[in-house]
Backbone as JSON, one array per atom type, in Angstrom:
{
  "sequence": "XXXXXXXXXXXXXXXXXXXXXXXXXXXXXXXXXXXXXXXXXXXXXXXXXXXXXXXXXXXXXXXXXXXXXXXXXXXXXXXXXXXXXXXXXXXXXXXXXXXXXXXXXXXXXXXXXXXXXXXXXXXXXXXXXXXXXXXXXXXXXXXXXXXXXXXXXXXXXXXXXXXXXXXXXXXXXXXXXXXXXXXXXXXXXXXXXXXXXXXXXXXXXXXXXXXXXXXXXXXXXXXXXXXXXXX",
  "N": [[15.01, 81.34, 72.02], [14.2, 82.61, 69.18], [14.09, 85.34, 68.12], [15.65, 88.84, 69.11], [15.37, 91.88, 70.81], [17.65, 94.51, 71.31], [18.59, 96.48, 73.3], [21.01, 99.64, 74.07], [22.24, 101.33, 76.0], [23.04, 104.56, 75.37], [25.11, 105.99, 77.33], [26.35, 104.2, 78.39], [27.85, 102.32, 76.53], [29.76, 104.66, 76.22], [31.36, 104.33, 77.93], [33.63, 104.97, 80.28], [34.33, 107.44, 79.85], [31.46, 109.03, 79.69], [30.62, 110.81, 77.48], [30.24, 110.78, 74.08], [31.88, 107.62, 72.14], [33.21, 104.72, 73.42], [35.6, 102.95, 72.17], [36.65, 100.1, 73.0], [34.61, 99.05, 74.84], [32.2, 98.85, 72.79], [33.3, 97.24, 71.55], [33.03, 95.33, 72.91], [30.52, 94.49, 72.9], [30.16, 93.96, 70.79], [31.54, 91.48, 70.09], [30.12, 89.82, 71.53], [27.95, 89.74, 70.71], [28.15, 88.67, 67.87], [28.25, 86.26, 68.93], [25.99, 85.3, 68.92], [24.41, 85.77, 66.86], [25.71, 83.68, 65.26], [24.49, 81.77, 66.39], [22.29, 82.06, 65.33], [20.26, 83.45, 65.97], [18.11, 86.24, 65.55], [18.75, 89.34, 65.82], [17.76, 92.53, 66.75], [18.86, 96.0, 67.16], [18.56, 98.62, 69.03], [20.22, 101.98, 69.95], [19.99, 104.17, 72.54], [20.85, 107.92, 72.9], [22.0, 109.13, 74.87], [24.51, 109.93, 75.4], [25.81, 111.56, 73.59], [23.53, 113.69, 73.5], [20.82, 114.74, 75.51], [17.77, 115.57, 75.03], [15.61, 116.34, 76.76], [16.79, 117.91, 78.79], [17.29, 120.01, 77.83], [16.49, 123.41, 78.35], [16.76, 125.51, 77.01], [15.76, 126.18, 74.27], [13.39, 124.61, 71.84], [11.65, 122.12, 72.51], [10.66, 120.86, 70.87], [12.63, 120.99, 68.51], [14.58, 120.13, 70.3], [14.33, 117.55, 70.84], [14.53, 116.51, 68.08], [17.22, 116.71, 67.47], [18.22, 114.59, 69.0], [16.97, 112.45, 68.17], [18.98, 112.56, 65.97], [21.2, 111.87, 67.45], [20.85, 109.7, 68.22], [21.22, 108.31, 65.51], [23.87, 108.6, 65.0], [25.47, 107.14, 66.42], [24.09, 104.54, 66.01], [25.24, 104.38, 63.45], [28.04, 104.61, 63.94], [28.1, 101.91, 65.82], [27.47, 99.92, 64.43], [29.04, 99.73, 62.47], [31.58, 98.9, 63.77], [30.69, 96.62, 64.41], [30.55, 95.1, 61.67], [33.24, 95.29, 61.36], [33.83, 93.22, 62.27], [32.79, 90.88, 61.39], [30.54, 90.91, 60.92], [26.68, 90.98, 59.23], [24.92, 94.06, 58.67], [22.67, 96.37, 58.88], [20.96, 99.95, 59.16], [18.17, 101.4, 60.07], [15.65, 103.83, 59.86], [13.3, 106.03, 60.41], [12.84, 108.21, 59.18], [13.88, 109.85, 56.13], [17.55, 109.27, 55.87], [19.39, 110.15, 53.62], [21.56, 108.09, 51.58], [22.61, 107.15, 54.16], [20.98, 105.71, 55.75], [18.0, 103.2, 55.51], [14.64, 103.24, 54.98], [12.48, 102.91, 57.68], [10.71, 99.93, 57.41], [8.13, 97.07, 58.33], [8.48, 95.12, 56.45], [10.6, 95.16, 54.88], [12.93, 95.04, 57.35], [12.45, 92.4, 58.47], [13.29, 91.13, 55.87], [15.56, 91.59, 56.28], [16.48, 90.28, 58.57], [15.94, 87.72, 57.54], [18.4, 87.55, 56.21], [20.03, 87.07, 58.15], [21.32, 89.5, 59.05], [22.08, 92.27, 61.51], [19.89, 94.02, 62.49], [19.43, 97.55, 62.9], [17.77, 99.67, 64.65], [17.2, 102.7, 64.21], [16.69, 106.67, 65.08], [14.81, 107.05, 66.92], [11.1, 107.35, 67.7], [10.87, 109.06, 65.4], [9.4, 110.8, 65.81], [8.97, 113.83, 67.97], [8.73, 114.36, 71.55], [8.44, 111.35, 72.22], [10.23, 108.91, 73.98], [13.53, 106.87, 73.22], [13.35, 104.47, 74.72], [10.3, 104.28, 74.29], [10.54, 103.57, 71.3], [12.43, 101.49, 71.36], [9.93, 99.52, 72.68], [7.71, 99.72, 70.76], [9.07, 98.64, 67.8], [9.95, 96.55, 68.95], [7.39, 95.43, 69.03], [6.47, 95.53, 66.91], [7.66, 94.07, 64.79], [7.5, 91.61, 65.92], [9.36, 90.64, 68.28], [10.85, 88.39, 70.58], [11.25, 89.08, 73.07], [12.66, 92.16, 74.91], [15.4, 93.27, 75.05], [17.26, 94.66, 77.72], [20.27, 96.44, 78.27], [21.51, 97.9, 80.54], [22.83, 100.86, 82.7], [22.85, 100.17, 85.53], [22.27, 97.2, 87.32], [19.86, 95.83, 87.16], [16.16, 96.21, 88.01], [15.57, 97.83, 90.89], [13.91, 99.04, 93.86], [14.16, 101.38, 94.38], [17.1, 104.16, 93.67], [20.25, 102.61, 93.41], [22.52, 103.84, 93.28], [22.59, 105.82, 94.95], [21.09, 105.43, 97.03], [21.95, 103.01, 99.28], [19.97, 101.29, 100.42], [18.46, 100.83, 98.5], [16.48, 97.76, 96.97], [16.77, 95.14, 95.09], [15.2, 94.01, 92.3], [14.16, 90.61, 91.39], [12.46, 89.58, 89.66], [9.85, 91.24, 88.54], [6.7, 92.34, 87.95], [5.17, 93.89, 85.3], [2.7, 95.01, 85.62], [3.03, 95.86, 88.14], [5.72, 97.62, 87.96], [4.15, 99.65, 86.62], [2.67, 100.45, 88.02], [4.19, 101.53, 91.05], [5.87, 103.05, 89.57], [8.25, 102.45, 88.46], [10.43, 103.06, 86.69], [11.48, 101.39, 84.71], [11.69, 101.41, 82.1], [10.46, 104.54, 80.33], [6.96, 105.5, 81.26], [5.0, 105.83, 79.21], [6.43, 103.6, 77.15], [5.93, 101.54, 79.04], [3.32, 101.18, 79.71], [2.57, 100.42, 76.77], [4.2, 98.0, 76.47], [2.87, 96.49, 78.07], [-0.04, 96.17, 77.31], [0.67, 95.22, 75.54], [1.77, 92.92, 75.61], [4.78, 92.76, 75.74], [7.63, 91.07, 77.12], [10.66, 92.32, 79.01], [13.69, 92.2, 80.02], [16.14, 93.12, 82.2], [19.28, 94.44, 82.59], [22.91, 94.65, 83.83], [24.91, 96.29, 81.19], [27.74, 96.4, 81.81], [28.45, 94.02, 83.15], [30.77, 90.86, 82.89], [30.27, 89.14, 79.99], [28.09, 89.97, 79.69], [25.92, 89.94, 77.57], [25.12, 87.77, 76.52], [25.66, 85.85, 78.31], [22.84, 86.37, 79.59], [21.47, 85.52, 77.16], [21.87, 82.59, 77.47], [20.94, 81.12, 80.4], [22.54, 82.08, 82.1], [21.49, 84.59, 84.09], [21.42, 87.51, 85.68], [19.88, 89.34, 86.24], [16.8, 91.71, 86.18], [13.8, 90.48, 85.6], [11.1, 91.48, 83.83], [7.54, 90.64, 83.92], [5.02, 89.54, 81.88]],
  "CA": [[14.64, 82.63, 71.46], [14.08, 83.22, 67.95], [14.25, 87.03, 67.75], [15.63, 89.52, 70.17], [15.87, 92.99, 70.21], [18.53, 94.63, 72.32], [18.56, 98.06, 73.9], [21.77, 99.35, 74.45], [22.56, 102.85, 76.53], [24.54, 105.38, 75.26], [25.94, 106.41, 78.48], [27.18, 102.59, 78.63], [28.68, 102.87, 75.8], [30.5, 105.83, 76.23], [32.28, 103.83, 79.18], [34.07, 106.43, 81.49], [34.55, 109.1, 79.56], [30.33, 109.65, 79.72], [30.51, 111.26, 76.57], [30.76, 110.35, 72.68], [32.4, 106.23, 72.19], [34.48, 103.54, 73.86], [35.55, 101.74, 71.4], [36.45, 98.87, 73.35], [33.53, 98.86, 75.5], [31.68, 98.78, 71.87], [33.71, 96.07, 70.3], [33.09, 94.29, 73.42], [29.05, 94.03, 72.86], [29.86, 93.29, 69.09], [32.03, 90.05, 69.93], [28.58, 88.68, 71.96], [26.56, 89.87, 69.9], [27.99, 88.1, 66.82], [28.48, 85.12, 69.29], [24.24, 85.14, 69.43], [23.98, 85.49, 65.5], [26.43, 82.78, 64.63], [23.68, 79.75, 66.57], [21.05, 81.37, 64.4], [19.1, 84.06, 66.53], [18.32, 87.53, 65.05], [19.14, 90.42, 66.38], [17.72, 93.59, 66.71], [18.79, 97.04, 68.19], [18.25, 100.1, 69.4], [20.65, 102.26, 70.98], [20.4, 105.55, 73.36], [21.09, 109.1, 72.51], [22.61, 109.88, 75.86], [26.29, 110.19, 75.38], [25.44, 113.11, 72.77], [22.61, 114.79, 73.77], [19.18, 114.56, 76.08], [16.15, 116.75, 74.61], [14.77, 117.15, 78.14], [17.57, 118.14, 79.75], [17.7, 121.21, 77.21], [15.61, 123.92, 78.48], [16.42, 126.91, 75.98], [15.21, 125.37, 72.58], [12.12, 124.27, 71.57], [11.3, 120.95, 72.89], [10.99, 119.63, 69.15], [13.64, 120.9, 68.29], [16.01, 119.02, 71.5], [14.38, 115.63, 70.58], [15.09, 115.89, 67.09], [18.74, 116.73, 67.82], [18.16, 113.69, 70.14], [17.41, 111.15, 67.06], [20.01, 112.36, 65.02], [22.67, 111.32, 68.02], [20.7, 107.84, 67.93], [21.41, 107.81, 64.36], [25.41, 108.34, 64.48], [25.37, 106.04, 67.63], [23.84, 103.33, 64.91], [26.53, 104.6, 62.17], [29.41, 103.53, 64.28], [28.47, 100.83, 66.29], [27.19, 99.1, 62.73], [30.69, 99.75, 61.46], [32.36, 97.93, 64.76], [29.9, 94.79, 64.13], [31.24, 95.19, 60.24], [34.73, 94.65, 61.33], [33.93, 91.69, 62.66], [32.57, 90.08, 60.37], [28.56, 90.66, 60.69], [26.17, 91.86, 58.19], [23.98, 95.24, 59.56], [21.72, 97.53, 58.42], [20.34, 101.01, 59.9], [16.4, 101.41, 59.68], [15.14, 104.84, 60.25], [11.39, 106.32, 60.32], [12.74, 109.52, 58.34], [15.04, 110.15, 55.61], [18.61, 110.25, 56.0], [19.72, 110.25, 52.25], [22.14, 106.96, 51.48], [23.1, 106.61, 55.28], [19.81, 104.45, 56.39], [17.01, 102.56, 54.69], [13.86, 103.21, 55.66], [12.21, 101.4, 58.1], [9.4, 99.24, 57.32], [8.59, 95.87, 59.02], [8.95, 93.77, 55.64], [12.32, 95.04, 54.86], [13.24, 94.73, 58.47], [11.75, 90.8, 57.84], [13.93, 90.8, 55.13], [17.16, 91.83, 56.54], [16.75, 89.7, 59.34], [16.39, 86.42, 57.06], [19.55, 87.15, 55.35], [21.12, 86.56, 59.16], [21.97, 90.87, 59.16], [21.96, 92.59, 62.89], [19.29, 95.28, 62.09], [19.57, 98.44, 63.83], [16.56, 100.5, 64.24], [17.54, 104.58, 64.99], [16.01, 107.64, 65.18], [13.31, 106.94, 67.43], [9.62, 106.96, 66.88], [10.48, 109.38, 64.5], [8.39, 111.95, 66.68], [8.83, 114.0, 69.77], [8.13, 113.87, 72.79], [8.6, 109.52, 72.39], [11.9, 108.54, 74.07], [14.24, 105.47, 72.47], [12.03, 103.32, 75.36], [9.14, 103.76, 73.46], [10.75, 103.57, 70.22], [12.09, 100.29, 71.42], [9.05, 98.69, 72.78], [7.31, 99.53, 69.56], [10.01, 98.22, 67.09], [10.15, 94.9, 69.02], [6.22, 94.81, 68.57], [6.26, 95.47, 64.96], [9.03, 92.88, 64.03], [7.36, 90.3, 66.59], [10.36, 90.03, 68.53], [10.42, 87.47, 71.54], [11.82, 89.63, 74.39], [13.56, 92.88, 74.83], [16.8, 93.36, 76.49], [17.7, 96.35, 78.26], [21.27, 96.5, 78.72], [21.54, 99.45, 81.37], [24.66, 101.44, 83.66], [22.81, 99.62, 86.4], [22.45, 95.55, 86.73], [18.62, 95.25, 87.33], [15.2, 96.6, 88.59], [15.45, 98.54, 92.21], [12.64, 100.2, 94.25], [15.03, 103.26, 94.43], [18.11, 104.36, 92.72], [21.28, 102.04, 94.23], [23.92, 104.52, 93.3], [22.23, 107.0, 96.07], [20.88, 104.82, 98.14], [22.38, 101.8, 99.79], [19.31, 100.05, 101.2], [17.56, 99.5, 97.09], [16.06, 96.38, 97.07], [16.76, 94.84, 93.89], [13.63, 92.45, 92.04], [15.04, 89.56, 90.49], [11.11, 90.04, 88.89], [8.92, 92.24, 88.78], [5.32, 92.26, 86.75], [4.42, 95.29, 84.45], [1.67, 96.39, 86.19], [3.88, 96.71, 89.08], [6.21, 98.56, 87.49], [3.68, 101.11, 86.09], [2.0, 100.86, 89.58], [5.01, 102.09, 91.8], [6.64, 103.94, 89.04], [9.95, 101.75, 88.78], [11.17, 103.34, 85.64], [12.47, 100.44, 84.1], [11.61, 102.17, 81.29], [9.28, 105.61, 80.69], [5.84, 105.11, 81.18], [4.26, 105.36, 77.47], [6.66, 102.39, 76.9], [5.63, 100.85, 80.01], [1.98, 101.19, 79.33], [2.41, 99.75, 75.28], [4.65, 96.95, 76.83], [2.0, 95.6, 79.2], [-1.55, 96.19, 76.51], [0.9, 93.7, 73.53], [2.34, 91.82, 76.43], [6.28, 92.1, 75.58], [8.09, 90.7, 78.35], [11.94, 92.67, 79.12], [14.81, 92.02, 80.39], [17.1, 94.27, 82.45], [20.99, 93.73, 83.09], [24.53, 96.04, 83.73], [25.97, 95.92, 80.17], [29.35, 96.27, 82.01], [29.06, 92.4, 83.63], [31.22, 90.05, 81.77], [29.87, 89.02, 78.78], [26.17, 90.01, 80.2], [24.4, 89.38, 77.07], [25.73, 85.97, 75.91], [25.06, 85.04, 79.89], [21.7, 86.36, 79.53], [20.61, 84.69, 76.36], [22.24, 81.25, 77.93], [20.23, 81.16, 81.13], [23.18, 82.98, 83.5], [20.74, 85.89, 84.52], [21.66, 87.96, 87.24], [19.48, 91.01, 86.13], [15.26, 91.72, 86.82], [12.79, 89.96, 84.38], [9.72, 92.15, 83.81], [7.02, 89.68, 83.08], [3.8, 90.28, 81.5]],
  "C": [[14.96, 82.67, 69.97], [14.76, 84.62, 67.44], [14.63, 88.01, 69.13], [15.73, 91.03, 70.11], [16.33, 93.29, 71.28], [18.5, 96.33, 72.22], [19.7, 98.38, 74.42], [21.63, 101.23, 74.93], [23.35, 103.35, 75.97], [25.64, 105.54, 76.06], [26.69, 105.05, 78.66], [28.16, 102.23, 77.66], [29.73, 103.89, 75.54], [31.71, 105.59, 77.07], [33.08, 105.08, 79.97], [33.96, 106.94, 80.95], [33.34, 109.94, 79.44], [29.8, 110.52, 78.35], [31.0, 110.44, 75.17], [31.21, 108.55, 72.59], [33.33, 105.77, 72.8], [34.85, 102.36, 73.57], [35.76, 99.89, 72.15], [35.26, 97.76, 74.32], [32.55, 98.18, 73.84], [32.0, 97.51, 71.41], [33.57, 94.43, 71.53], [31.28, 93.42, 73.35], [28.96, 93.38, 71.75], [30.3, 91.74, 69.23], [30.58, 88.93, 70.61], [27.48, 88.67, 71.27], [26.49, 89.18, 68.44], [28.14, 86.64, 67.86], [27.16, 84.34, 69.18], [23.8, 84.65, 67.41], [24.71, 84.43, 65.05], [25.91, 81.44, 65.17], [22.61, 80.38, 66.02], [19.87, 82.67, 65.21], [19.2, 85.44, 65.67], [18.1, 88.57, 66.17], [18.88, 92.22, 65.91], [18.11, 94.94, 67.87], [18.99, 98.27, 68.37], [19.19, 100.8, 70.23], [20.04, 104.33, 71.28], [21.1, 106.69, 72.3], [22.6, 109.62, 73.32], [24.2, 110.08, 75.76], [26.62, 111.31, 74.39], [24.48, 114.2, 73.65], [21.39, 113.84, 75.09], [18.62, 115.58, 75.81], [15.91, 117.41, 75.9], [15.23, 117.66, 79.35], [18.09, 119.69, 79.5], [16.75, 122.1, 77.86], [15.76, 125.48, 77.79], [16.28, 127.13, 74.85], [13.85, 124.94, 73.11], [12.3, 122.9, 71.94], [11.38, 120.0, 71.68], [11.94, 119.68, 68.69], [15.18, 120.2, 69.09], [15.77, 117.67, 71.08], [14.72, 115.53, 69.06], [16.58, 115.84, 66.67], [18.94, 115.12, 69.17], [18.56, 112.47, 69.08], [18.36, 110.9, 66.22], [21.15, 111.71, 65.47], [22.01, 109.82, 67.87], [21.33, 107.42, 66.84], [23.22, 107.41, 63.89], [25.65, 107.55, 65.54], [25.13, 104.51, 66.58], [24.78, 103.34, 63.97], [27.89, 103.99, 63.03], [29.34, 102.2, 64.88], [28.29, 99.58, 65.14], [28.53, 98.75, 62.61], [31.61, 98.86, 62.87], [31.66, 96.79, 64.41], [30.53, 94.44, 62.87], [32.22, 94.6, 60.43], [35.18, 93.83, 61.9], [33.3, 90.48, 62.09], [31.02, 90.01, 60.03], [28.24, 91.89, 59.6], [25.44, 92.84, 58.93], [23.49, 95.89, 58.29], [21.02, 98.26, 59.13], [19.31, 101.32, 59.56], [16.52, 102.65, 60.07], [13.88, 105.33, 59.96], [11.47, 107.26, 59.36], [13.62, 109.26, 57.34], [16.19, 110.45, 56.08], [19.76, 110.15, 54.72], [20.42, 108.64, 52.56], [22.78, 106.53, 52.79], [22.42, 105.47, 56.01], [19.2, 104.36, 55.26], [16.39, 103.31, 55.63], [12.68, 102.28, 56.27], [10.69, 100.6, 57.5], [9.09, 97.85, 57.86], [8.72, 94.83, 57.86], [10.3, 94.18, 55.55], [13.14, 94.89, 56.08], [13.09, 92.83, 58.56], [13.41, 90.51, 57.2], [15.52, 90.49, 55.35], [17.23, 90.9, 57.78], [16.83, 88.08, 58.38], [17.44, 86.35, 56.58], [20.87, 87.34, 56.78], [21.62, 88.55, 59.61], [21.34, 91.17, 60.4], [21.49, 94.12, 62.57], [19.36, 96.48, 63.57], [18.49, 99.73, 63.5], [16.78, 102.22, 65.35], [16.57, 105.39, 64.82], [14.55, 107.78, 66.1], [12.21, 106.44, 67.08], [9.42, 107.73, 65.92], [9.62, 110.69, 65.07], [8.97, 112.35, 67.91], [8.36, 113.74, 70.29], [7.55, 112.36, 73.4], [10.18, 109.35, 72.72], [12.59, 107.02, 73.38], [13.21, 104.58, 73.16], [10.96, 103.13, 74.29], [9.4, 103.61, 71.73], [11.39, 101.52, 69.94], [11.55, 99.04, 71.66], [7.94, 99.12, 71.08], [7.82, 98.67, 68.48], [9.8, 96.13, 67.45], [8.66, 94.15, 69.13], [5.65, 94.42, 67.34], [7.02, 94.53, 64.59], [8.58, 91.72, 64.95], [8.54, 89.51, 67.39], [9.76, 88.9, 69.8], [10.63, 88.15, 73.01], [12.59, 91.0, 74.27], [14.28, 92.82, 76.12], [17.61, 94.64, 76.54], [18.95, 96.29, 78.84], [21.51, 98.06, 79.09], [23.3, 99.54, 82.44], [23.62, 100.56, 84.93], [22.61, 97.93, 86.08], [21.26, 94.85, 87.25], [17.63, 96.55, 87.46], [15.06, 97.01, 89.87], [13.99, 99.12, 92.42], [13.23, 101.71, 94.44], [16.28, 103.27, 93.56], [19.5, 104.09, 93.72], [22.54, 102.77, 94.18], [23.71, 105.77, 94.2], [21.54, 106.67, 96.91], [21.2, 103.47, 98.38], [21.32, 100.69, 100.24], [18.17, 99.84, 99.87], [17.09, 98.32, 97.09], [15.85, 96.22, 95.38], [15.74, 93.39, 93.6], [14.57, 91.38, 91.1], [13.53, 89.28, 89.4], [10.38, 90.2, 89.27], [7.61, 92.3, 87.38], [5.23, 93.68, 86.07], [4.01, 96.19, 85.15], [2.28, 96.81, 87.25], [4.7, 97.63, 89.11], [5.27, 99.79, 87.28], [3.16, 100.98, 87.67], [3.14, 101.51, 90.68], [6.57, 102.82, 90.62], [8.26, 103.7, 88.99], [10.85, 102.04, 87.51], [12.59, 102.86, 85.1], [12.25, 101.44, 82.59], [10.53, 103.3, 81.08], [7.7, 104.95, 80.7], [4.72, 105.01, 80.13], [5.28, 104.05, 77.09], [6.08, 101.35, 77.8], [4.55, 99.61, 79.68], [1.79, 100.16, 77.79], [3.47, 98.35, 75.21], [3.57, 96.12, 77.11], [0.35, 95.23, 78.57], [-0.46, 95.28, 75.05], [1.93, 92.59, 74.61], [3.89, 91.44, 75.81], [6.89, 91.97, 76.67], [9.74, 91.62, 78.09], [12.61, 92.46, 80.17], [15.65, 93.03, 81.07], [18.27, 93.27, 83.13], [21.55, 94.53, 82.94], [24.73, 95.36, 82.78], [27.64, 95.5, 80.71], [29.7, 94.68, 82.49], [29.88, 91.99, 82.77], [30.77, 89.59, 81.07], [28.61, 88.67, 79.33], [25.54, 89.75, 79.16], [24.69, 88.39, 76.24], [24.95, 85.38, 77.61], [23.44, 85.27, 79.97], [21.25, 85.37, 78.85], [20.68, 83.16, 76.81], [21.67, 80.74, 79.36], [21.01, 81.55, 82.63], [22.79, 84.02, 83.55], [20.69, 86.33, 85.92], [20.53, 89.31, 87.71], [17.43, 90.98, 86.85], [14.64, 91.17, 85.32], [11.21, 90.76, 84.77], [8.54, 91.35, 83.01], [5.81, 90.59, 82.42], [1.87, 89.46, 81.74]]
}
């Protein structure tokens, strides 16, 4: 793999406490994640809202107004975990679609280019920049525009189910599963406008529990325990 871009949950991040950071949970994705940039691969990623906010979970605001209180938690989600990769020795930079004065650049895919040749672990926030697009589709876009090779969905669960294994015991977990199957039985690996703009530019993803032991070093190295969504 060349290029990867990595999807990381808030809520996974947040480790028990479900809310706001855990730092050591955090500093534990940064040590694999500089373990990936130090043979040479670049690294892009996107994380989750959820440990701040969900838009669609608000129902006494304006709908535009919940998702754009949505991107801004992406955006301080990107402000710290940056600064944990920092204090380990990697270079970063925060892309964003909008203005957020001297806190991000803005994104574009040459300076995104750019920051990836100089070895830096770009981090692309705020969404699509638009409502009513969740991080999913912000990170199957992102990893179409930058030509990545794969996205990797580090989720609170540790694959692809036909049901949801933390409420039902008899899940049947895919070790892989095709696209169209996914959009065909509605397996919300990720929402279905990402689904859909996965499966028409053919990016293949990855799903895995962030919490395994060093799940995304074992991923990139060919110990995969999680679902491969082909294309």
């Amino acid at each position: 793999m060349r290029r990867i871009l990595l999807k990381l949950s808030g809520e996974a991040l947040a480790g028990e406490k479900k809310t706001g950071f855990d730092e050591e949970t955090v500093r534990g994705v940064a040590v694999q994640v500089k373990e990936l940039v130090d043979e040479g691969i670049q690294v892009g990623i996107v994380i989750g809202g959820g440990n701040f906010w969900r838009g669609r979970s608000s129902g006494n605001i304006d709908r535009t107004k919940a998702d754009q209180i949505g991107m801004l938690a992406t955006v301080m989600n990107c402000i710290y975990v940056s600064e944990i990769f920092r204090s380990l020795g990697m270079m970063t930079s925060i892309l964003t679609p909008f203005e957020c004065g001297s806190f991000t650049k803005l994104f574009s895919k040459d300076r995104a280019n750019k920051y990836f040749a100089r070895n830096m672990v770009v981090f692309f926030a705020g969404g699509t920049g638009h409502p009513y697009f969740s991080t999913d589709t912000g990170v199957v876009l992102r990893a179409i525009e930058v030509e990545a090779d794969v996205i990797l969905l580090a989720k609170a669960v540790d694959g692809v189910y036909d049901g949801d294994p933390r409420t039902d015991p008899n899940a049947k977990k895919y070790d892989e599963v095709s696209i169209d199957e996914v959009i065909e039985k509605n397996l919300q690996v990720v929402d279905m406008t990402a689904s859909i703009l996965a499966r028409d530019n053919k990016m293949p993803m990855w799903v895995f529990g962030l919490n395994g032991e060093n799940s995304i070093v074992n991923t990139m190295k060919g110990s995969f325990n999680g679902t491969k969504v082909t294309v």
